[in-house]
C-alpha positions in Angstrom: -15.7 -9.3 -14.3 -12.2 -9.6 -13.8 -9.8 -7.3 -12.3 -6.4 -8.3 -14.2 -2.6 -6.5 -14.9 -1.8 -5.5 -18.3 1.6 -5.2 -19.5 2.8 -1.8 -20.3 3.7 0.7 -21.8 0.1 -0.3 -23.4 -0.2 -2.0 -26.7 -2.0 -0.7 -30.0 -5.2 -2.6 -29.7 -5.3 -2.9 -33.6 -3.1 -2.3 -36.9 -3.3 -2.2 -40.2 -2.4 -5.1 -42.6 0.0 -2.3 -44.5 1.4 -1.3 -40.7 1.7 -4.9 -39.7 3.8 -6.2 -42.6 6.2 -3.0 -41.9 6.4 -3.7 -38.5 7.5 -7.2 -39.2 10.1 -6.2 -41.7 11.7 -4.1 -39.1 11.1 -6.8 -36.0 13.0 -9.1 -38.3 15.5 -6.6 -39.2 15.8 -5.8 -35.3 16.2 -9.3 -34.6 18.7 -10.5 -37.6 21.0 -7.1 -36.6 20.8 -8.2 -33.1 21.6 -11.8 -34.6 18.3 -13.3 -33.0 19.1 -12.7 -29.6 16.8 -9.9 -28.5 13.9 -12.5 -29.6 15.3 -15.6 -28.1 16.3 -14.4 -24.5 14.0 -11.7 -24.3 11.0 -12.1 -21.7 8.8 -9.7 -23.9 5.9 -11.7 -25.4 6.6 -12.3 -29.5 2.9 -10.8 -29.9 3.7 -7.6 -28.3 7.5 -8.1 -30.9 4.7 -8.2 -33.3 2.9 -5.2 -32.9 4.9 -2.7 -31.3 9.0 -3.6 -32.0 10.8 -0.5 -31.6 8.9 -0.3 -28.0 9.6 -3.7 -27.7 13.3 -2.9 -28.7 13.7 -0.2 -26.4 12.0 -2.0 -23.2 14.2 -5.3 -24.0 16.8 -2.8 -23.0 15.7 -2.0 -20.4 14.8 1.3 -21.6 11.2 3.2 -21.0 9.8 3.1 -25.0 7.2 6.0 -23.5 9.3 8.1 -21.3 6.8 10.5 -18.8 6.9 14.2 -17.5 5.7 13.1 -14.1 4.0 15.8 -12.1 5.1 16.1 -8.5 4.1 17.7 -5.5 5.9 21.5 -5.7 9.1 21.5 -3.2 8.8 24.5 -1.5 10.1 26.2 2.1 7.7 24.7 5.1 5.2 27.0 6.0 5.4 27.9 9.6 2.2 25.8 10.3 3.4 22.9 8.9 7.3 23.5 10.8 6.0 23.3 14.3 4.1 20.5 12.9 7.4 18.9 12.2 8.5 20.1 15.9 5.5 18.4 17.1 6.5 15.4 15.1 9.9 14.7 16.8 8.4 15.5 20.5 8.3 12.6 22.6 7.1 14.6 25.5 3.6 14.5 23.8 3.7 10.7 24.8 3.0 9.3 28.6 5.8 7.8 28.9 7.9 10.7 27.7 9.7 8.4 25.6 7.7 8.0 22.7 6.9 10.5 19.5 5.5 10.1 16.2 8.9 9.2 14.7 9.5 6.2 17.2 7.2 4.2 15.0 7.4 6.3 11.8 11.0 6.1 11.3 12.2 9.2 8.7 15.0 7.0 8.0 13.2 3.5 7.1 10.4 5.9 4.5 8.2 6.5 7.7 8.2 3.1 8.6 8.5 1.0 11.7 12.4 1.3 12.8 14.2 -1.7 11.1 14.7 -4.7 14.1 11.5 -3.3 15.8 9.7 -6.8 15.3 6.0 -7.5 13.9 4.8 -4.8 16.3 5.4 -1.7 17.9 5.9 -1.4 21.9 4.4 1.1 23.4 1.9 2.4 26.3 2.7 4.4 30.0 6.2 2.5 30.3 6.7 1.8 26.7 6.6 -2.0 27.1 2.7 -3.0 25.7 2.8 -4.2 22.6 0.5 -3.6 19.6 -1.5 -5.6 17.5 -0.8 -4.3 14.2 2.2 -3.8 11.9 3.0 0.2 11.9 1.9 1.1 8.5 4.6 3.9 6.7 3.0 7.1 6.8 4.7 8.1 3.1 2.6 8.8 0.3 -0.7 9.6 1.6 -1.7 12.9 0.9 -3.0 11.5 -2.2 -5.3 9.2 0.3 -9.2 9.4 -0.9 -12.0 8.9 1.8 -13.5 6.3 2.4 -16.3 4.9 0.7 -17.9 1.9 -0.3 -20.1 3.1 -3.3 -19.0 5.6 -6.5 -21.4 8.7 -5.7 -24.4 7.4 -7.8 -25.4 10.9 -8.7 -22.0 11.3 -10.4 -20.7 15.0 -10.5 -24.2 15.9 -7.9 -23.0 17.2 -5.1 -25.1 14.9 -2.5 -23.9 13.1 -0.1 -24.6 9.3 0.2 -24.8 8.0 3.8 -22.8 5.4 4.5 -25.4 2.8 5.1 -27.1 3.7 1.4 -23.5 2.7 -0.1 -23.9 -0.8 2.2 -27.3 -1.1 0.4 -26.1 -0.2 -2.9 -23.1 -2.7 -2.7 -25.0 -5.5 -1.7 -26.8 -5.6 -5.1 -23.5 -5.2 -7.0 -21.2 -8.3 -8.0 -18.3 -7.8 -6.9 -15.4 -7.3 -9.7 -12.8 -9.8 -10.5 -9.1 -8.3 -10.1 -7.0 -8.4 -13.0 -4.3 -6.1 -14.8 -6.3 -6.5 -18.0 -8.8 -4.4 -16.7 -7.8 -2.0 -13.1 -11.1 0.4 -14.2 -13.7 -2.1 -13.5 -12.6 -2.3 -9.9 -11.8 1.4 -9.7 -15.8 1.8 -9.5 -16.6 -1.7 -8.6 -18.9 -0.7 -5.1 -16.3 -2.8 -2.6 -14.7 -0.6 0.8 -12.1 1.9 -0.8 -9.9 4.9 0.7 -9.5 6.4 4.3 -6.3 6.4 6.4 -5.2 3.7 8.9 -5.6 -0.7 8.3 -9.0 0.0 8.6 -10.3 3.0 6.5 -11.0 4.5 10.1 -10.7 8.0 9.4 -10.5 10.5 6.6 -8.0 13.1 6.9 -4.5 12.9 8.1 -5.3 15.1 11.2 -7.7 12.7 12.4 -5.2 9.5 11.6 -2.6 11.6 13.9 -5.2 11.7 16.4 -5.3 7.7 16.8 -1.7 7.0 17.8 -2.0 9.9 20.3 -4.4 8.6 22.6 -4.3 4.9 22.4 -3.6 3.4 25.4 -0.9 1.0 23.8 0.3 3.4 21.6 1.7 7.1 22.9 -0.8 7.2 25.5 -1.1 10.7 25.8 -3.9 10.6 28.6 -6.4 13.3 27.8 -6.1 16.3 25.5 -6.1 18.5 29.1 -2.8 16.6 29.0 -1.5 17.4 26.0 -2.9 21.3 26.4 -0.7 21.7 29.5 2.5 20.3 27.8 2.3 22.3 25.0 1.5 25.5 27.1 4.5 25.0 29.5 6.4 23.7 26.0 8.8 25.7 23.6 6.0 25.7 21.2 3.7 27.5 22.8 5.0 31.0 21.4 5.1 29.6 17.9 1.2 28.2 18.8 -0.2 31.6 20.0 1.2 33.3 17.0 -0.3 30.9 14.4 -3.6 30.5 16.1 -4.3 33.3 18.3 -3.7 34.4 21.8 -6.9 31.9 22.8 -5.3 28.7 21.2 -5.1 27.6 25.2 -8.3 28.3 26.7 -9.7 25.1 25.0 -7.8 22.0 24.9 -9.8 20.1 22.9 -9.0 23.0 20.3 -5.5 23.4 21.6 -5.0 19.5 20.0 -7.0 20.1 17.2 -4.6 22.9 15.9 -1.7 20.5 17.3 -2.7 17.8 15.2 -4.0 20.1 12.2 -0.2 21.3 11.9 1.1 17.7 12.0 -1.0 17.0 8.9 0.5 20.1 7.2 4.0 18.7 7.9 3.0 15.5 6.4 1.1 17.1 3.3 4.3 19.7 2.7 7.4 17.9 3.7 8.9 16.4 0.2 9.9 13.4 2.3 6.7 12.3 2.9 6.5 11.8 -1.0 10.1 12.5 -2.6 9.0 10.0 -5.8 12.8 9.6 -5.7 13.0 5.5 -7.1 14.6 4.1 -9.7 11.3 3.4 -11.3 10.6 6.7 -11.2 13.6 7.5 -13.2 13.0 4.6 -15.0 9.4 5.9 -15.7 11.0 9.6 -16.9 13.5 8.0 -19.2 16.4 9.0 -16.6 17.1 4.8 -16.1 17.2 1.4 -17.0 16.4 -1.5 -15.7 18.6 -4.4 -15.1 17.5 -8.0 -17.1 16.2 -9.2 -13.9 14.5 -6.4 -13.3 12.9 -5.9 -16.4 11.6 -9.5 -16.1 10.2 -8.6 -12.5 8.4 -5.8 -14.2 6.5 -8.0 -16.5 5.5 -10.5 -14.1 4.1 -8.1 -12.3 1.8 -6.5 -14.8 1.2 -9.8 -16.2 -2.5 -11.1 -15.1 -1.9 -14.8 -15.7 1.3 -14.9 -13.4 2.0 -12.2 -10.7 -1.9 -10.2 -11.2 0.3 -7.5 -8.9 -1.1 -4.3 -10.6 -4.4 -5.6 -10.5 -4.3 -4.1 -6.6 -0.8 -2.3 -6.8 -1.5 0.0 -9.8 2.1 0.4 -11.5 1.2 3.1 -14.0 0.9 7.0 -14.0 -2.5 8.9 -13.7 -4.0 9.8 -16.7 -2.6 13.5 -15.2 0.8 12.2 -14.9 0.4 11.7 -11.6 3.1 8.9 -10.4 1.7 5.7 -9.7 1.3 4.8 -5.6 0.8 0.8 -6.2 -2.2 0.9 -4.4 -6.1 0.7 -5.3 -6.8 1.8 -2.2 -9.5 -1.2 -1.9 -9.7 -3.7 1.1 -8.7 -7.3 0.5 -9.1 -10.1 2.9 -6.2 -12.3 2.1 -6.2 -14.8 4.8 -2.7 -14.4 6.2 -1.9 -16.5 8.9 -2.3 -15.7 12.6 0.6 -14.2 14.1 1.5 -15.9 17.4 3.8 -13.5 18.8 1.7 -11.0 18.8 0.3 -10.9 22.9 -3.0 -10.2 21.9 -3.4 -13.4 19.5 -2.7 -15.5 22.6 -6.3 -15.5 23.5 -8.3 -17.9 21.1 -11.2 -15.5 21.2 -9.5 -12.3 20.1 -9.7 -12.0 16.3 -8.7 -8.3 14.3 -11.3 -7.8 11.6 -10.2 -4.9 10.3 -13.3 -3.1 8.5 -15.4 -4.9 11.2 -13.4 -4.1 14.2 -11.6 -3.6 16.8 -10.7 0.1 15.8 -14.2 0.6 13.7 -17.8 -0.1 15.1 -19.3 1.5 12.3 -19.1 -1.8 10.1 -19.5 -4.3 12.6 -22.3 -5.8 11.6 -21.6 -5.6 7.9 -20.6 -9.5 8.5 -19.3 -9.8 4.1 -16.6 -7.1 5.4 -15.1 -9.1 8.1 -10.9 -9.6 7.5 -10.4 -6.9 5.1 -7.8 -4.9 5.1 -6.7 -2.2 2.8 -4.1 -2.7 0.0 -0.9 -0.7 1.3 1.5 0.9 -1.8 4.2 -1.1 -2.3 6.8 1.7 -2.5 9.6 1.1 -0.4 8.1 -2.6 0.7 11.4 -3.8 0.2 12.8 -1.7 3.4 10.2 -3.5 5.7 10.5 -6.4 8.0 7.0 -6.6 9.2 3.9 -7.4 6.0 0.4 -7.4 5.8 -1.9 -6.3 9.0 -0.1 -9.0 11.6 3.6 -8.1 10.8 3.4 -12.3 10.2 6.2 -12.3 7.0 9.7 -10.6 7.6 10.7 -10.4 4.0 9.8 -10.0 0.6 10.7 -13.8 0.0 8.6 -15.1 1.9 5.6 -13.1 1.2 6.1 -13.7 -2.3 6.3 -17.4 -1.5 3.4 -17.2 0.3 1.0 -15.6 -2.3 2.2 -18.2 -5.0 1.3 -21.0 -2.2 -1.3 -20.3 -0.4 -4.0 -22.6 -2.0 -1.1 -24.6 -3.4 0.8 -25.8 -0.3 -1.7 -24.6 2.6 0.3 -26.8 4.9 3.3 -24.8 5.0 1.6 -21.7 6.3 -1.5 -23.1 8.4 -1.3 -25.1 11.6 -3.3 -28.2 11.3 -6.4 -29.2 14.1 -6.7 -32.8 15.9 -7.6 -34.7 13.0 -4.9 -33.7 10.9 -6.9 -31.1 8.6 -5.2 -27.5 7.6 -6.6 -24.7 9.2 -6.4 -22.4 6.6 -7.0 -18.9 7.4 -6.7 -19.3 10.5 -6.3 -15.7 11.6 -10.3 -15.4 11.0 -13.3 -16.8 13.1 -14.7 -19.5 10.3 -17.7 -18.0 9.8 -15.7 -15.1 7.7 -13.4 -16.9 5.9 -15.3 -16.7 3.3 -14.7 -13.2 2.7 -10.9 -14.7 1.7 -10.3 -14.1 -2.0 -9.8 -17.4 -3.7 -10.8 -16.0 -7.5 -7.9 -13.5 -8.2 -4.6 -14.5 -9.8 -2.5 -15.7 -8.0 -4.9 -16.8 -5.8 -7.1 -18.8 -7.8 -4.8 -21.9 -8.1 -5.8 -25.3 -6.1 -3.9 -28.1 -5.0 -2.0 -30.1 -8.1 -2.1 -26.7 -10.2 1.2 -25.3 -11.3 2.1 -22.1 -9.6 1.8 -18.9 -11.1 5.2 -17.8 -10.6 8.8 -19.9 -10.0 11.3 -19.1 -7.8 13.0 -17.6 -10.1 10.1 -15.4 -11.1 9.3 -14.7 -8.0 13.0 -13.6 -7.1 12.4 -11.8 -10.2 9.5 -9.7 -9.1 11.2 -8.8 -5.6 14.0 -7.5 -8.1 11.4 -4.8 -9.7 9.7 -4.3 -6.2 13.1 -3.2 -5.0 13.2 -0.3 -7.7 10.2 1.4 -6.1 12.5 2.0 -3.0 13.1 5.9 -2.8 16.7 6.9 -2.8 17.1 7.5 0.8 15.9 4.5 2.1 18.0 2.7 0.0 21.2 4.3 1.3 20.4 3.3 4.9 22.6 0.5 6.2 21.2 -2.2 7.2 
């Protein structure tokens, strides 16, 4: 089945031959008041005129025809948990070098992103000079995160728990669900990898993800959590951490961490900027804005399944709790970027990242069909990036739009090619997995000779709607 974008606001899926003719008397009146303009230049399809035109009439203005009450996360004082947590945040002394806190990568001022200029990659390490080999993913909007999983609970509302292997068994047996915006809730269950935190689904709460970062050897390099124990204790936290968790919290520094990282999370789950749903498409989606023509166009190439297929993995509408959208699936994709050469560790021919299968996760090594996956990231605030998809190999929204469009059209462009002449597409993957690449969703299902699914213009079209999801204070950075 196919996973495919609808356009919305949804559309009545039938009407009455008494409706209909009504409707058309008033399209017509619409369009003879508006002296057939609105239906000649507008990018709204005439069946969706047809059947809805006074929401047709509204969104050609770039209004919302079904304004929503969106419910966000309460703003409230930080509780004193999560404000050391914030402390904590900011502390580079955490780090070996002494150089390097969470907010070196996570930059509050670029939506929790890598710094803008920072390149594909992050530096990092004892003297702050060894490189990573993965673009720094932006820590905003996550406390919605599910776990991971590969399987729906088959016992539904039962309480068991599934192993993991059972879900690998389960999945195995379960074609896998075309993507398409037609239809996002067959791939909401479809038994494919879904949720966790990190590239790779590693880990399950947002203590454990600030765990990672902490200790890695290329990353803060914080030695040992005997380390970290000792800096905190000699730190001006250390009042602040015997008051919240006891006179003991130092005895143990396995458990002196733990609380560390447990009151990161809490800063992360209760600091509004972690998720200030402050975009224009937010106010576009409460009735507080309008779009521009260009990008109202953008919009509808995006929920469009036979040209941009976007929502199909960046879901674009509200919760049915009117919950704003996060443009992500949470599911894990293996696109087939290209390799990355300047990344250091892509110089050796042998080293490959895998994502579900590895480096950073053993658990699925062997699970060969999840080789290259990676999961979908939300697209809010993609627009204030400079390093996309798991290599940091695309600067800019241009070209990764260009790239999706021609991939399979134009492989040449993006692959190097071997001795005989012949592209090496996906060449960021051993051969053996690239056939884990998707080559059956929109865009991605086009071949040499096709036409693309979007033109330049549409594809400058949908970076123009991608650009509304940017949240208010990353747009007012400088650049």
């Amino acid at each position: 089945m196919k996973k495919t974008a609808g356009i919305a606001p949804s559309i009545a899926p039938s009407i009455a031959p008494s409706i209909a003719i009504g409707m058309v008397i008033i399209f017509s009146a619409l369009a003879t008041a508006l002296g057939g303009y609105a239906l000649i230049t507008s990018p709204i399809p005439i069946q969706t005129w047809l059947k809805q035109p006074i929401n047709s009439f509204e969104l050609a203005q770039g209004n919302n025809p079904n304004p929503t009450q969106l419910i966000e996360p309460a703003h409230a004082p930080l509780s004193a948990v999560a404000q050391l947590g914030k402390n904590l945040f900011y502390d580079p002394s955490l780090s070996g070098s002494g150089k390097q806190s969470c907010a070196s990568c996570h930059d509050p001022h670029n939506a929790y992103g890598p710094p803008v200029g920072s390149g594909p990659v992050m530096l990092g390490g004892p003297t702050g000079h060894s490189s990573g080999v993965r673009a720094v993913p932006s820590l905003r909007y996550l406390y919605r995160q599910p776990p991971f999983t590969i399987a729906p609970d088959p016992m539904g509302d039962n309480d068991t728990v599934v192993s993991l292997s059972q879900q690998i068994a389960q999945a195995d047996h379960t074609p896998r669900a075309q993507k398409s915006v037609r239809n996002t809730a067959a791939s909401a269950t479809n038994l494919v990898p879904q949720g966790g935190l990190f590239l790779d689904g590693r880990v399950n709460t947002l203590q454990e993800q600030a765990d990672g970062p902490l200790f890695n050897p290329i990353e803060m390099d914080a030695g040992s959590p005997a380390r970290i124990a000792k800096i905190l204790e000699a730190g001006p936290q250390a009042p602040l951490l015997r008051q919240l968790f006891g006179q003991s919290v130092f005895d143990n520094p396995n458990h002196t961490v733990s609380e560390a990282l447990f009151a990161i999370a809490r800063y992360q789950i209760e600091d509004p900027s972690f998720h200030p749903f402050s975009s224009k498409y937010d106010a576009w989606l409460a009735g507080k804005a309008r779009f521009t023509p260009t990008e109202l166009r953008g919009y509808l190439l995006f929920n469009n399944p036979d040209k941009g297929n976007c929502a199909a993995c960046h879901l674009s509408q509200p919760t049915a709790n009117h919950r704003p959208p996060l443009f992500t699936d949470t599911q894990f994709e293996a696109l087939g970027v290209p390799r990355n050469p300047h990344i250091p560790a892509n110089q050796d021919p042998n080293y490959y990242d895998l994502g579900l299968c590895g480096p950073y996760r053993s658990d699925l090594r062997d699970q060969t069909q999840y080789c290259g996956l990676f999961i979908t990231p939300s697209l809010r605030n993609a627009a204030t990036r400079q390093a996309f998809f798991h290599n940091g190999v695309f600067h800019n929204l241009k070209d990764v739009m260009d790239w999706y469009v021609n991939r399979d059209l134009n492989p040449e462009r993006f692959y190097p090619k071997d001795a005989n002449g012949k592209v090496i597409k996906y060449n960021d993957l051993p051969e053996k997995y690239r056939k884990n690449v998707d080559t059956f969703d929109a865009p991605f299902n086009r071949h040499p000779g096709d036409a693309p699914a979007l033109s330049p213009r549409e594809q400058a079209d949908v970076i123009a709607f991608i650009q509304t999801l940017t949240d208010a204070d990353a747009a007012n950075q400088p650049d």
